[in-house]
mmCIF entry with sequence, helices, sheets and N, C-alpha, C, O atoms, coordinates in Angstrom:
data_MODEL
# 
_entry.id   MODEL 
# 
_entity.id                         1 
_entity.type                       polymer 
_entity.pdbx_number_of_molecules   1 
# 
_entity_poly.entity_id                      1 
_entity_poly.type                           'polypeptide(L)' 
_entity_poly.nstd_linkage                   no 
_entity_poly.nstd_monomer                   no 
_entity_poly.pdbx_seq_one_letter_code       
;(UNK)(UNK)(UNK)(UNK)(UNK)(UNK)(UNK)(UNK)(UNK)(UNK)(UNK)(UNK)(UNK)(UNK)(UNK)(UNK)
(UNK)(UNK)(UNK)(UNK)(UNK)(UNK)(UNK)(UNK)(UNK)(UNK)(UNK)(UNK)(UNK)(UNK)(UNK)(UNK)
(UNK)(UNK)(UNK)(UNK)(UNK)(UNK)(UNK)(UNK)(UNK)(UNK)(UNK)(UNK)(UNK)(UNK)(UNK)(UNK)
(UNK)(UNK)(UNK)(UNK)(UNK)(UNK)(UNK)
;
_entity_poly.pdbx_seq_one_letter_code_can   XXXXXXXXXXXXXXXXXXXXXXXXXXXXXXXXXXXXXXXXXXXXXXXXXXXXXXX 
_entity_poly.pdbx_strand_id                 A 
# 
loop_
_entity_poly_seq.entity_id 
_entity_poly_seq.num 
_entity_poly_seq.mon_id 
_entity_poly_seq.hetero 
1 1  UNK n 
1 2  UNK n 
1 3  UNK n 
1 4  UNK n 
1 5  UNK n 
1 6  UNK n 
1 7  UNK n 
1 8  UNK n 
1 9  UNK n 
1 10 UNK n 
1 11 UNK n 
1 12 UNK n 
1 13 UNK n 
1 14 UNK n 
1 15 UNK n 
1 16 UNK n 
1 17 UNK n 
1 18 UNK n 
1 19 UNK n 
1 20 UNK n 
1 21 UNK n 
1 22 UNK n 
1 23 UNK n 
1 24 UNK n 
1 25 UNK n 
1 26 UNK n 
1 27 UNK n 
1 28 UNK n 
1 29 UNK n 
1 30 UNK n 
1 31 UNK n 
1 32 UNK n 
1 33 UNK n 
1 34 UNK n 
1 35 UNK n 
1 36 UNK n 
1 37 UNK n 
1 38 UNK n 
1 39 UNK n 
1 40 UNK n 
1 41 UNK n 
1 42 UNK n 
1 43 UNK n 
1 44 UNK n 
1 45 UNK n 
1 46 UNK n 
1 47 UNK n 
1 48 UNK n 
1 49 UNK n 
1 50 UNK n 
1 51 UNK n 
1 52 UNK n 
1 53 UNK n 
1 54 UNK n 
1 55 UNK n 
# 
_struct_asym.id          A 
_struct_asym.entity_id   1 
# 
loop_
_struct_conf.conf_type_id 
_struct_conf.id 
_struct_conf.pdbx_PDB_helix_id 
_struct_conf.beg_label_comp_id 
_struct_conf.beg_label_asym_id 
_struct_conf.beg_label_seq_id 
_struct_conf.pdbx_beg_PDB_ins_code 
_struct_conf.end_label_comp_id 
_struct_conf.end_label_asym_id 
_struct_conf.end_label_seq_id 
_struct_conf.pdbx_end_PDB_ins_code 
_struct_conf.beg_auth_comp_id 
_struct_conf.beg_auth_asym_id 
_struct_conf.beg_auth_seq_id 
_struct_conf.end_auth_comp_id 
_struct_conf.end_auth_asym_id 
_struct_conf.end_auth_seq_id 
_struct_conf.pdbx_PDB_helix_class 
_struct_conf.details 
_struct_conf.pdbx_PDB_helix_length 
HELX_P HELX_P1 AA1 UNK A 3  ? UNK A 24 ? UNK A 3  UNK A 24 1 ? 22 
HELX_P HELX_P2 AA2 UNK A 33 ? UNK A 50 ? UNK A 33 UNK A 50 1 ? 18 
# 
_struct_conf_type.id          HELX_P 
_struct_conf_type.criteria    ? 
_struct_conf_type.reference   ? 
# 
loop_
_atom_site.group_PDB 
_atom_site.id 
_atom_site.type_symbol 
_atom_site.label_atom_id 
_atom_site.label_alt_id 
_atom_site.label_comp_id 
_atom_site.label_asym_id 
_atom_site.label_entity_id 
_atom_site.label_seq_id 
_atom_site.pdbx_PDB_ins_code 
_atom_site.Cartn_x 
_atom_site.Cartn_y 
_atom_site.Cartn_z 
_atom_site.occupancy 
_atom_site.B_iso_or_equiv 
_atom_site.pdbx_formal_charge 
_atom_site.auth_seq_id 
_atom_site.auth_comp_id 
_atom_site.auth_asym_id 
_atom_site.auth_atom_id 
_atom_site.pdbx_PDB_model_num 
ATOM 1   N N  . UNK A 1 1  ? 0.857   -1.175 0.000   1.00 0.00 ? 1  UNK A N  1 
ATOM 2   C CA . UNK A 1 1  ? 0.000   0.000  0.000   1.00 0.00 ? 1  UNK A CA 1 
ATOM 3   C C  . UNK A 1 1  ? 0.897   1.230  0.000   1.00 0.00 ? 1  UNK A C  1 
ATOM 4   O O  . UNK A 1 1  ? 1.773   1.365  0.854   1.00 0.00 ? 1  UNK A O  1 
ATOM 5   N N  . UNK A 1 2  ? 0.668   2.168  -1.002  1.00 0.00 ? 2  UNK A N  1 
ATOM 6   C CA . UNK A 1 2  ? 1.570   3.618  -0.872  1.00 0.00 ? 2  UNK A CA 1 
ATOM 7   C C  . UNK A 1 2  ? 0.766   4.136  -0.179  1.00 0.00 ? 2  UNK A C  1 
ATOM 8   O O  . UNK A 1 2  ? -0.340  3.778  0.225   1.00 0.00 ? 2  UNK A O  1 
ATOM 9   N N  . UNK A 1 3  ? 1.589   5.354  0.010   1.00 0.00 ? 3  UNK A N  1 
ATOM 10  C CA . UNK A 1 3  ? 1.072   6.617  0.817   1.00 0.00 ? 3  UNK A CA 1 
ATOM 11  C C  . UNK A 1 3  ? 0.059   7.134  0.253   1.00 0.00 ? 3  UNK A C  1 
ATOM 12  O O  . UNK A 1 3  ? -0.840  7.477  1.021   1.00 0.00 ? 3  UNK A O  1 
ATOM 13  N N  . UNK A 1 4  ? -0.211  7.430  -1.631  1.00 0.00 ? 4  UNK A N  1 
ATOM 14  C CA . UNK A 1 4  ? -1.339  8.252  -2.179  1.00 0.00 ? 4  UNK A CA 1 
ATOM 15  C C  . UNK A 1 4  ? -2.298  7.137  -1.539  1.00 0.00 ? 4  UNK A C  1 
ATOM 16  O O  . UNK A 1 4  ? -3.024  7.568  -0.642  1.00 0.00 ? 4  UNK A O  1 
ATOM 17  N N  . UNK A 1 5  ? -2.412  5.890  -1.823  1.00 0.00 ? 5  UNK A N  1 
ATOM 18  C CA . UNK A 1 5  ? -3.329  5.300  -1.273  1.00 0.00 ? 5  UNK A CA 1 
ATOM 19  C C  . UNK A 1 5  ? -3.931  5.362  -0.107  1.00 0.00 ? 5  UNK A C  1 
ATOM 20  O O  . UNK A 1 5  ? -5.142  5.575  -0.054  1.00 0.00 ? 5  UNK A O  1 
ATOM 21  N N  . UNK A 1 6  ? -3.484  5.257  0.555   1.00 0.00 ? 6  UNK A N  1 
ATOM 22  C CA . UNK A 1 6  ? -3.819  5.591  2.236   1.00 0.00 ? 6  UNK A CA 1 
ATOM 23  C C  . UNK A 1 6  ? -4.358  6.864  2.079   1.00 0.00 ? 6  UNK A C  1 
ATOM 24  O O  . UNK A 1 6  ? -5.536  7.024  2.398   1.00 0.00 ? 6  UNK A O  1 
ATOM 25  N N  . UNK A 1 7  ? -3.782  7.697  1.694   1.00 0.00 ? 7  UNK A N  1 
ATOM 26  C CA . UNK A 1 7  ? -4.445  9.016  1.921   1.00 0.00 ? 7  UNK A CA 1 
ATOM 27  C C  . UNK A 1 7  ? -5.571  9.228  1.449   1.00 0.00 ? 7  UNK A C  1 
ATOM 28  O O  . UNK A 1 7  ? -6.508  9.696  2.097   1.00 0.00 ? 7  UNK A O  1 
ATOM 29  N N  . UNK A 1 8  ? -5.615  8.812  -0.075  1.00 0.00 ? 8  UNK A N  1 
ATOM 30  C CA . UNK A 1 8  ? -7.171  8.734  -1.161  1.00 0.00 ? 8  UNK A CA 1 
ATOM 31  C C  . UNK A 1 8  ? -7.859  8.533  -0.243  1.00 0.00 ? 8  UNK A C  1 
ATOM 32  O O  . UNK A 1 8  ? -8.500  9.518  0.123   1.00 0.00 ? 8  UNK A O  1 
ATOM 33  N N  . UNK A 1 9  ? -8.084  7.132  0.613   1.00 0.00 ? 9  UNK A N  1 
ATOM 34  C CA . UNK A 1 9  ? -9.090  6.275  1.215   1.00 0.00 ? 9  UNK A CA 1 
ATOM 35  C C  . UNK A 1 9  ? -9.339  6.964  2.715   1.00 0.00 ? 9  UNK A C  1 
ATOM 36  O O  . UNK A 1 9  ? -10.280 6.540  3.386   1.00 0.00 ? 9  UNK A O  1 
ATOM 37  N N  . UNK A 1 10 ? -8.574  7.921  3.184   1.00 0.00 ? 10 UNK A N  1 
ATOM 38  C CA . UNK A 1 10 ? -8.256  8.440  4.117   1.00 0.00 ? 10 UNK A CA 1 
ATOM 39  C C  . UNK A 1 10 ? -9.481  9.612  4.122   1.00 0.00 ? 10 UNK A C  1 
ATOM 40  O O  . UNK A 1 10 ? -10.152 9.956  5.096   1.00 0.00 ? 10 UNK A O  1 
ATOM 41  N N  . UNK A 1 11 ? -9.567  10.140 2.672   1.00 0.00 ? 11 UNK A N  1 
ATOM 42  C CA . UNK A 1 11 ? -10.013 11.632 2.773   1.00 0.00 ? 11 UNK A CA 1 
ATOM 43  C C  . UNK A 1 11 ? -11.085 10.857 2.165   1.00 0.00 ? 11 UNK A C  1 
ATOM 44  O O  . UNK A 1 11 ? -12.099 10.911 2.861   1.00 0.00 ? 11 UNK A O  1 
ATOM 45  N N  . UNK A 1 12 ? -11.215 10.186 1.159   1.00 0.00 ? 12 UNK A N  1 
ATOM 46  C CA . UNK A 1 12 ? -12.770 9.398  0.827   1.00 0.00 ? 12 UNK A CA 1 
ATOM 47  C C  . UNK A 1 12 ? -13.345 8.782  2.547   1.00 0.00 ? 12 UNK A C  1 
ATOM 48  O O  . UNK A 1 12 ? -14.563 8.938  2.458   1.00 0.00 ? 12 UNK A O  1 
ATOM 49  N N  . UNK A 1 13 ? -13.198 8.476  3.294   1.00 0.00 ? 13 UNK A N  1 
ATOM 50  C CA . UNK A 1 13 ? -13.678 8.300  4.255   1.00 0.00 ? 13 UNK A CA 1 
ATOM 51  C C  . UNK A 1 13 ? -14.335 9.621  5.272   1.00 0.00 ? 13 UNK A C  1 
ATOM 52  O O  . UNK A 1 13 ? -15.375 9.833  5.897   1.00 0.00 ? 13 UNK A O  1 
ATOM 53  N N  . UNK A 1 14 ? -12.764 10.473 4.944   1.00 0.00 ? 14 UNK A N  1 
ATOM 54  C CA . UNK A 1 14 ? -13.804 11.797 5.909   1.00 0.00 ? 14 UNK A CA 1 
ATOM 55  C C  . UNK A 1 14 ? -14.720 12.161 5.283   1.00 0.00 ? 14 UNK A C  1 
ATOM 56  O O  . UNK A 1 14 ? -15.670 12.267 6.058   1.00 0.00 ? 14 UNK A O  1 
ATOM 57  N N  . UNK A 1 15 ? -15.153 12.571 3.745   1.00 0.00 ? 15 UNK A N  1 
ATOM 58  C CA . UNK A 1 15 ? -15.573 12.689 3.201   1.00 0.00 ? 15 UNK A CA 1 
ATOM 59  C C  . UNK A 1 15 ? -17.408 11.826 3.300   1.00 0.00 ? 15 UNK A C  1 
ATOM 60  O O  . UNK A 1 15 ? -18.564 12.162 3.043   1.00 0.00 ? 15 UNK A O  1 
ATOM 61  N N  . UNK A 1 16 ? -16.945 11.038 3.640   1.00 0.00 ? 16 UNK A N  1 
ATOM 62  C CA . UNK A 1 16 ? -18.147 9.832  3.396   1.00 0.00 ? 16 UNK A CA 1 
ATOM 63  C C  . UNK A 1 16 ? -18.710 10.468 5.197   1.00 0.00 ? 16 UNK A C  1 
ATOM 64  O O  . UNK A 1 16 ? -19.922 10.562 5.393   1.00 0.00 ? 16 UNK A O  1 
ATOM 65  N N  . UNK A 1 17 ? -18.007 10.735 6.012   1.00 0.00 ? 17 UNK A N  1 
ATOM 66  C CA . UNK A 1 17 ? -18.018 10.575 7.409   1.00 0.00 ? 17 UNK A CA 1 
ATOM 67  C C  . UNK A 1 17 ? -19.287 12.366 7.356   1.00 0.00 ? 17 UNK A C  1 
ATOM 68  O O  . UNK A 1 17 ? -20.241 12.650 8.082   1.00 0.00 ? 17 UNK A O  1 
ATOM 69  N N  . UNK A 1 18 ? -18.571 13.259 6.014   1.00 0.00 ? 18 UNK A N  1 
ATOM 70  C CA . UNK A 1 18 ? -19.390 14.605 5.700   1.00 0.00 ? 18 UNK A CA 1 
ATOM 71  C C  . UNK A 1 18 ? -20.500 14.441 5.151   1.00 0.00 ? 18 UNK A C  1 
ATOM 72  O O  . UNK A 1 18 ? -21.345 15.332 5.062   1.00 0.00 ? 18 UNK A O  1 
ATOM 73  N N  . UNK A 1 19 ? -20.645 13.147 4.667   1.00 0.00 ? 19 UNK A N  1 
ATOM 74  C CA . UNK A 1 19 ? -21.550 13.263 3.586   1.00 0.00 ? 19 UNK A CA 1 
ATOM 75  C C  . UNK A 1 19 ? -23.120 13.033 4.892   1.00 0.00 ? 19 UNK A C  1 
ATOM 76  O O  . UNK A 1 19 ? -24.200 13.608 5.021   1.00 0.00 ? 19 UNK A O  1 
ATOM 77  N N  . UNK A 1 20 ? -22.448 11.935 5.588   1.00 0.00 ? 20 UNK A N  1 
ATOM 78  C CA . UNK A 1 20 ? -23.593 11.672 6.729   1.00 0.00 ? 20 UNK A CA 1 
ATOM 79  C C  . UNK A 1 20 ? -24.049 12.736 8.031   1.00 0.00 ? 20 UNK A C  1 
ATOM 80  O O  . UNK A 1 20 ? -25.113 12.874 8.635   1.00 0.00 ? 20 UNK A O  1 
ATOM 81  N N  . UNK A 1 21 ? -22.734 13.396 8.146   1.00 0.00 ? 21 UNK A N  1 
ATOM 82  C CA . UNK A 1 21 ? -23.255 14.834 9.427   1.00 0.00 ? 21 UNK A CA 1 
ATOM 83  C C  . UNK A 1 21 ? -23.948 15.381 8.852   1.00 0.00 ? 21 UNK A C  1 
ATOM 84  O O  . UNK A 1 21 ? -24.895 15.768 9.537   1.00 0.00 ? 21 UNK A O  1 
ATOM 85  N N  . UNK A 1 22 ? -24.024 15.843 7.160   1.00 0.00 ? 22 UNK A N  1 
ATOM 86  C CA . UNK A 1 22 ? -24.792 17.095 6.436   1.00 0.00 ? 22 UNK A CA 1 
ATOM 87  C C  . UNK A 1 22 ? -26.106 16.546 6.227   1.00 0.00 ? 22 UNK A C  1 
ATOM 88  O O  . UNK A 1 22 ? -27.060 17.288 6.457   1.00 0.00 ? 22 UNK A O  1 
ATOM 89  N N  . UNK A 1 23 ? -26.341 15.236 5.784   1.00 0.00 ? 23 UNK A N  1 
ATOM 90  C CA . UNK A 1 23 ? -27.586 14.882 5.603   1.00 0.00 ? 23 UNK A CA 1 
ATOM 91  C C  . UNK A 1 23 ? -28.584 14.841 7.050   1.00 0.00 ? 23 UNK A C  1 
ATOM 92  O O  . UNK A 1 23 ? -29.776 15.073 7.255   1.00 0.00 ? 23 UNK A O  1 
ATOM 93  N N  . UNK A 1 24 ? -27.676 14.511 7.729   1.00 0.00 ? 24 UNK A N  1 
ATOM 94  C CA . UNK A 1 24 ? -28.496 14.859 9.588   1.00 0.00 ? 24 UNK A CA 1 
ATOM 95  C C  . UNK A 1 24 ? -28.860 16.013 9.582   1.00 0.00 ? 24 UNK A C  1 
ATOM 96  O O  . UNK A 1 24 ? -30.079 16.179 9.635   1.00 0.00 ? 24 UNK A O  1 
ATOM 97  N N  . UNK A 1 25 ? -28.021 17.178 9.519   1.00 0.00 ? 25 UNK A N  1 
ATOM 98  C CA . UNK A 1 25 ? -28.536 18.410 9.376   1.00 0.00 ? 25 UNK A CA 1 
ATOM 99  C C  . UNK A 1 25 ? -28.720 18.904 8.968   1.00 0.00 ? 25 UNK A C  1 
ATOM 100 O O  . UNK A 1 25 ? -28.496 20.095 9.183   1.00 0.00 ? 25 UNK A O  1 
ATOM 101 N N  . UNK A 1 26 ? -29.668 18.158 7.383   1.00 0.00 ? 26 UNK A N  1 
ATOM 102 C CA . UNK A 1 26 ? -30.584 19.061 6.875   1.00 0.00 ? 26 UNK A CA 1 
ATOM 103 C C  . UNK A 1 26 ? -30.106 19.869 5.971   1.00 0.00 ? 26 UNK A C  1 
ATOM 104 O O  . UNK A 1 26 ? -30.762 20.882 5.733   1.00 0.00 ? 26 UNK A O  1 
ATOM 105 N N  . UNK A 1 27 ? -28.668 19.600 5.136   1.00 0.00 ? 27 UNK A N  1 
ATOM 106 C CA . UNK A 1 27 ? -28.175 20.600 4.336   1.00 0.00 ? 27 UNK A CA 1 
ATOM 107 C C  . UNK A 1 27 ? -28.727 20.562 2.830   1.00 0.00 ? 27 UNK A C  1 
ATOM 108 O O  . UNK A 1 27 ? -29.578 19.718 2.548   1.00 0.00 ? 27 UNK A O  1 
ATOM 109 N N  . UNK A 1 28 ? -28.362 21.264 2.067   1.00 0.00 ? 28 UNK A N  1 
ATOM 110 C CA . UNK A 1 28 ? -28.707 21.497 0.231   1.00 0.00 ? 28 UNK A CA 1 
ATOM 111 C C  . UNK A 1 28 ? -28.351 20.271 -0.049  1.00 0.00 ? 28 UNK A C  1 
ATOM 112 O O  . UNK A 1 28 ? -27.197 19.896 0.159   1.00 0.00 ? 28 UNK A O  1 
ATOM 113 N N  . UNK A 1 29 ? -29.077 19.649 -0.446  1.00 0.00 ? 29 UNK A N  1 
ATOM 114 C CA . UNK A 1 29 ? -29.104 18.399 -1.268  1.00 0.00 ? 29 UNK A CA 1 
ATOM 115 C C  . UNK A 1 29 ? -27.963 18.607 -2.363  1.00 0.00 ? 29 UNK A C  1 
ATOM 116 O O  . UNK A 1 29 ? -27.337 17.613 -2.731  1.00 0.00 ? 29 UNK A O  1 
ATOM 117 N N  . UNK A 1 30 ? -27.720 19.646 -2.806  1.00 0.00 ? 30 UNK A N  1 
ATOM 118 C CA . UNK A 1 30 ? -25.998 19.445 -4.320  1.00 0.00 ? 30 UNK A CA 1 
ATOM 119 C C  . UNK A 1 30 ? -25.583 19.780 -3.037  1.00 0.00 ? 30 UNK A C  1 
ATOM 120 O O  . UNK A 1 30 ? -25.840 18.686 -2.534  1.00 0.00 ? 30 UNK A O  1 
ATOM 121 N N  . UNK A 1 31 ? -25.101 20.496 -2.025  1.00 0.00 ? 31 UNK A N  1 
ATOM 122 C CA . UNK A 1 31 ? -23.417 19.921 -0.753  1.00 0.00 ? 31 UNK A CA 1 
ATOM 123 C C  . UNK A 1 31 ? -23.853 18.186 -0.824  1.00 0.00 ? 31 UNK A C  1 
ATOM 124 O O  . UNK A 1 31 ? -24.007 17.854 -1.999  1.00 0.00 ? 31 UNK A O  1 
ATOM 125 N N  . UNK A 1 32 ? -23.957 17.654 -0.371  1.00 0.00 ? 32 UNK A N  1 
ATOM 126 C CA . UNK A 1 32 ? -24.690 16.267 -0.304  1.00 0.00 ? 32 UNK A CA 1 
ATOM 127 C C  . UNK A 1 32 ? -23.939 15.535 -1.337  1.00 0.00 ? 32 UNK A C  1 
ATOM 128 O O  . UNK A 1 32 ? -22.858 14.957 -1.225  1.00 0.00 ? 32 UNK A O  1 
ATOM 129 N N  . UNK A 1 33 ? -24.888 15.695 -2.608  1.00 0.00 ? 33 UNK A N  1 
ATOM 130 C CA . UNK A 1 33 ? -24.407 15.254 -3.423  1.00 0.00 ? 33 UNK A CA 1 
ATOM 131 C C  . UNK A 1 33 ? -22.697 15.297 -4.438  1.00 0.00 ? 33 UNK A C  1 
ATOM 132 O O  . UNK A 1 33 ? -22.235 14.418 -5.166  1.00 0.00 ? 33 UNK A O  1 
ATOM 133 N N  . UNK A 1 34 ? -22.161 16.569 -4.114  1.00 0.00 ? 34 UNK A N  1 
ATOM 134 C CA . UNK A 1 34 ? -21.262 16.725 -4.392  1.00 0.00 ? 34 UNK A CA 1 
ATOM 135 C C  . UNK A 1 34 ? -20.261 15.877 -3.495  1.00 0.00 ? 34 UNK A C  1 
ATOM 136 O O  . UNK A 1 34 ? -19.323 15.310 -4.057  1.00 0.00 ? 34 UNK A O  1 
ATOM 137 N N  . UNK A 1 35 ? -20.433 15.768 -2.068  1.00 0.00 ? 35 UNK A N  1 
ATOM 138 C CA . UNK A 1 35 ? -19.540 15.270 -1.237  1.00 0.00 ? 35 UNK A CA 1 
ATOM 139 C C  . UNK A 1 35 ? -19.641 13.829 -1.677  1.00 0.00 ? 35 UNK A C  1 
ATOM 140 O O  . UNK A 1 35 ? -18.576 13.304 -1.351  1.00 0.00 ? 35 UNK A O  1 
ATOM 141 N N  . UNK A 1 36 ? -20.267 13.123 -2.149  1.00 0.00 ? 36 UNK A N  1 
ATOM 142 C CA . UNK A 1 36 ? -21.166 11.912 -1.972  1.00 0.00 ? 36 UNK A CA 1 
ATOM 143 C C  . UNK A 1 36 ? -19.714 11.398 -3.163  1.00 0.00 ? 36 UNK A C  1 
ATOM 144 O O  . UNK A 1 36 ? -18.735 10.713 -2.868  1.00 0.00 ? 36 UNK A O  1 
ATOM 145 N N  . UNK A 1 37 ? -20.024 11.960 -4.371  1.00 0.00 ? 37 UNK A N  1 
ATOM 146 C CA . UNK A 1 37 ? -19.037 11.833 -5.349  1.00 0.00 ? 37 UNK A CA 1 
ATOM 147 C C  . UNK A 1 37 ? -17.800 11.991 -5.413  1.00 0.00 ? 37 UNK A C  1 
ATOM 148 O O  . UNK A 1 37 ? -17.096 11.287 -6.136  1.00 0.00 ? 37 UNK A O  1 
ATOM 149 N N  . UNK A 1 38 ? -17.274 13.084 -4.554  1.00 0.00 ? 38 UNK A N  1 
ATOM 150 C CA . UNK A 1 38 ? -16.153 13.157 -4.237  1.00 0.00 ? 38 UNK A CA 1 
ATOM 151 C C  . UNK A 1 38 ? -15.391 11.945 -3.302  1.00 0.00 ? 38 UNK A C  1 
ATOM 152 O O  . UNK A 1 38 ? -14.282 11.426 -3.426  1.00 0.00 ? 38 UNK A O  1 
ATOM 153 N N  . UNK A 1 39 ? -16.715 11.682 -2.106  1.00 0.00 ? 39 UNK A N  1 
ATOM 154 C CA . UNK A 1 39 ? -16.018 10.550 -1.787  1.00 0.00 ? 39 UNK A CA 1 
ATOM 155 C C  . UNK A 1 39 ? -15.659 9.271  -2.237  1.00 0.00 ? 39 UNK A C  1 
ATOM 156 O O  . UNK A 1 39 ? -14.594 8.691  -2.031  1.00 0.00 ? 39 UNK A O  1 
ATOM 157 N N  . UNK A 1 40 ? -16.838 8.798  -3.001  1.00 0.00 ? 40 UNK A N  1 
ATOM 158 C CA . UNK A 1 40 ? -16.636 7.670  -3.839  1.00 0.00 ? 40 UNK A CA 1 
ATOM 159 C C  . UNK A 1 40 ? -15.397 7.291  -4.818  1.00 0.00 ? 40 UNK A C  1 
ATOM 160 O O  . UNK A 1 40 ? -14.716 6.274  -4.950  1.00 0.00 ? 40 UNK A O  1 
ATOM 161 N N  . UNK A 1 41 ? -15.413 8.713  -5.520  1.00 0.00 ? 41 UNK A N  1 
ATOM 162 C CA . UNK A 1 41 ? -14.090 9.215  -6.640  1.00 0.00 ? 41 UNK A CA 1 
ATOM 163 C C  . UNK A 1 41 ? -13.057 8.494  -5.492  1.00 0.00 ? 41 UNK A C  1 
ATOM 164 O O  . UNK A 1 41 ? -12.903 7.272  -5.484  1.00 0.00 ? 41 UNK A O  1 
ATOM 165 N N  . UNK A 1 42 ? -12.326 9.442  -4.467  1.00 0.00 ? 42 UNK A N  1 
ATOM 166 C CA . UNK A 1 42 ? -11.501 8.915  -3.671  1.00 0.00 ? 42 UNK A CA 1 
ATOM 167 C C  . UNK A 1 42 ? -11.043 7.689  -3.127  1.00 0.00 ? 42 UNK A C  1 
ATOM 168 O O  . UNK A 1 42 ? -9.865  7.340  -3.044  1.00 0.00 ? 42 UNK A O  1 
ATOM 169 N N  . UNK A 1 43 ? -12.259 6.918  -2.683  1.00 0.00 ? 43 UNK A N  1 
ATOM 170 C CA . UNK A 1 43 ? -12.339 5.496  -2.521  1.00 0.00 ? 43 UNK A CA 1 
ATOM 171 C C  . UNK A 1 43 ? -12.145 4.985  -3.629  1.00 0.00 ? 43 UNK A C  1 
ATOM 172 O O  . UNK A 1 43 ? -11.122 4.313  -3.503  1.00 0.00 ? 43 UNK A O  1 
ATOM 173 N N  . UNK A 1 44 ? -12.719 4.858  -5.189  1.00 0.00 ? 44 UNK A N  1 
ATOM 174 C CA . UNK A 1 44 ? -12.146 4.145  -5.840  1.00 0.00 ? 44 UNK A CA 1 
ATOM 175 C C  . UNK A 1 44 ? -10.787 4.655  -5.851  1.00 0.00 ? 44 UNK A C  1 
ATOM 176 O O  . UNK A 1 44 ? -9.943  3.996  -5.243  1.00 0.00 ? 44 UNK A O  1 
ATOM 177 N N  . UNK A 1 45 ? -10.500 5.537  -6.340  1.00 0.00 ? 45 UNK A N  1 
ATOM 178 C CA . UNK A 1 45 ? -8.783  5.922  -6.597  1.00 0.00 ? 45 UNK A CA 1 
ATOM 179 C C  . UNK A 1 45 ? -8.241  5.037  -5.681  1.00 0.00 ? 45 UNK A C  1 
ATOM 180 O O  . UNK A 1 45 ? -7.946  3.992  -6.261  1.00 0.00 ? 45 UNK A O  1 
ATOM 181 N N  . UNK A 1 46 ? -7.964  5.003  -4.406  1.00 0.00 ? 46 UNK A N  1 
ATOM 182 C CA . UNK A 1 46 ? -7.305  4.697  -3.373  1.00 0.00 ? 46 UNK A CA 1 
ATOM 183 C C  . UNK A 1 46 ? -7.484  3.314  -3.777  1.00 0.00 ? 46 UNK A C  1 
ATOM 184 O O  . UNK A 1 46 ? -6.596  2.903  -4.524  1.00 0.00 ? 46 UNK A O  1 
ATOM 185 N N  . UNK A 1 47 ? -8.436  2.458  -3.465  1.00 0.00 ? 47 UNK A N  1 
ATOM 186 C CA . UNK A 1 47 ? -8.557  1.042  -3.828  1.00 0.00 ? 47 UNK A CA 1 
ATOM 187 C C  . UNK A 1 47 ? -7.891  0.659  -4.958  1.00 0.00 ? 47 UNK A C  1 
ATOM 188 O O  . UNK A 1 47 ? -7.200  -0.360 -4.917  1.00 0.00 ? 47 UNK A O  1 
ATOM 189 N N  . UNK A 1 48 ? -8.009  1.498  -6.265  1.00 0.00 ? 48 UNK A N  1 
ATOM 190 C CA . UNK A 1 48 ? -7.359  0.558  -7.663  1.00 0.00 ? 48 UNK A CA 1 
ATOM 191 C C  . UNK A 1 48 ? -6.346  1.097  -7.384  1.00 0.00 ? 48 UNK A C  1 
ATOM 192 O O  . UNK A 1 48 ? -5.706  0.306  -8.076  1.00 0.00 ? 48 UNK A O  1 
ATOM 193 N N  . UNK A 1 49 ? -5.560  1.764  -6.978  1.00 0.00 ? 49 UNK A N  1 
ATOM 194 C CA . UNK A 1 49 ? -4.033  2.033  -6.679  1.00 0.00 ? 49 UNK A CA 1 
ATOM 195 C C  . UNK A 1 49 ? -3.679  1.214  -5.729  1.00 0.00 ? 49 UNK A C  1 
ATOM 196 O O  . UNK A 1 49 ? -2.476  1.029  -5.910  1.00 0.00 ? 49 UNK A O  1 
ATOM 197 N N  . UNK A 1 50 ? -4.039  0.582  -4.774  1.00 0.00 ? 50 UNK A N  1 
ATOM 198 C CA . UNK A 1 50 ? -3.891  -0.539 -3.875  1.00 0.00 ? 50 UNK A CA 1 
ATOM 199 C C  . UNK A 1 50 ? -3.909  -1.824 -5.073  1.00 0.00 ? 50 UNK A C  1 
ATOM 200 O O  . UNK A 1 50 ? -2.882  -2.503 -5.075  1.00 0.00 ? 50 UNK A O  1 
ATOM 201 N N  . UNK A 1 51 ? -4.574  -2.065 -5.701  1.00 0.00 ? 51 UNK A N  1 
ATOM 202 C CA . UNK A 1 51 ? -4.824  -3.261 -6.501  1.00 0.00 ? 51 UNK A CA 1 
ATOM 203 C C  . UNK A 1 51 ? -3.785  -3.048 -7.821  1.00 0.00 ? 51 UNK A C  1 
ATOM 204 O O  . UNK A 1 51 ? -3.667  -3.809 -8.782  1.00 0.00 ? 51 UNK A O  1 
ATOM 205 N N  . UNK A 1 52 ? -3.139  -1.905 -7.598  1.00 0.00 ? 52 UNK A N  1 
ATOM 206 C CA . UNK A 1 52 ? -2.411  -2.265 -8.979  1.00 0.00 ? 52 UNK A CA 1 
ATOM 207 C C  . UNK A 1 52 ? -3.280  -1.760 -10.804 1.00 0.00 ? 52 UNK A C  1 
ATOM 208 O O  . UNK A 1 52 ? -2.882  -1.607 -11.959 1.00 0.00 ? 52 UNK A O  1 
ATOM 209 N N  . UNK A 1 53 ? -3.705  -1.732 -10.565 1.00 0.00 ? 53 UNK A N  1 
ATOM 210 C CA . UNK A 1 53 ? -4.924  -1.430 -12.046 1.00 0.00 ? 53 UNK A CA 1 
ATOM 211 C C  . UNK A 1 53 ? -4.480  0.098  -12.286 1.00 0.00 ? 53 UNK A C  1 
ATOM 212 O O  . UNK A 1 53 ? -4.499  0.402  -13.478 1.00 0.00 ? 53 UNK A O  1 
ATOM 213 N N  . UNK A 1 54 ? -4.097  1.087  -11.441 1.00 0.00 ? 54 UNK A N  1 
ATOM 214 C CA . UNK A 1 54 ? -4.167  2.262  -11.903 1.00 0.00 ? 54 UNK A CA 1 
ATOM 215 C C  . UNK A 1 54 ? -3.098  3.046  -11.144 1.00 0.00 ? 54 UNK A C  1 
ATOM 216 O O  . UNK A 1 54 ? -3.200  3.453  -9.987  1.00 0.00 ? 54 UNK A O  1 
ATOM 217 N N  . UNK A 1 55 ? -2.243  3.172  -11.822 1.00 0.00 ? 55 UNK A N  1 
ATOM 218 C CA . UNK A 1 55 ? -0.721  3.662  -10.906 1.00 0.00 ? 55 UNK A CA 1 
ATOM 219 C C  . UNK A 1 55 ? -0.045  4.838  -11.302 1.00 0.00 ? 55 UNK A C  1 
ATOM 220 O O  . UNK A 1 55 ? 0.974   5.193  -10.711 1.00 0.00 ? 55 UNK A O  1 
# 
């Protein structure tokens, strides 16, 4: 595992961790959705750079 990796999956997680405080409180559905994608984006990155597929 590199470092970009760890980190991708690192910030796709806080990210994912934003996506759930904002929907509790009720925020604009595009913050929401934008975070939502961003995190996902991140998580994959991080994962196929762990797996080798995308380096």
């Amino acid at each position: 595992m590199t470092g970009l990796s760890t980190i991708l999956i690192v910030v796709g997680l806080f990210l994912a961790g934003g996506v759930y405080s904002f929907s509790k409180q009720g925020m604009p559905k595009g913050v929401i959705v934008l975070l939502s994608l961003a995190s996902v984006m991140c998580l994959v990155a991080g994962v196929l750079r762990i797996q080798g597929i995308w380096d």
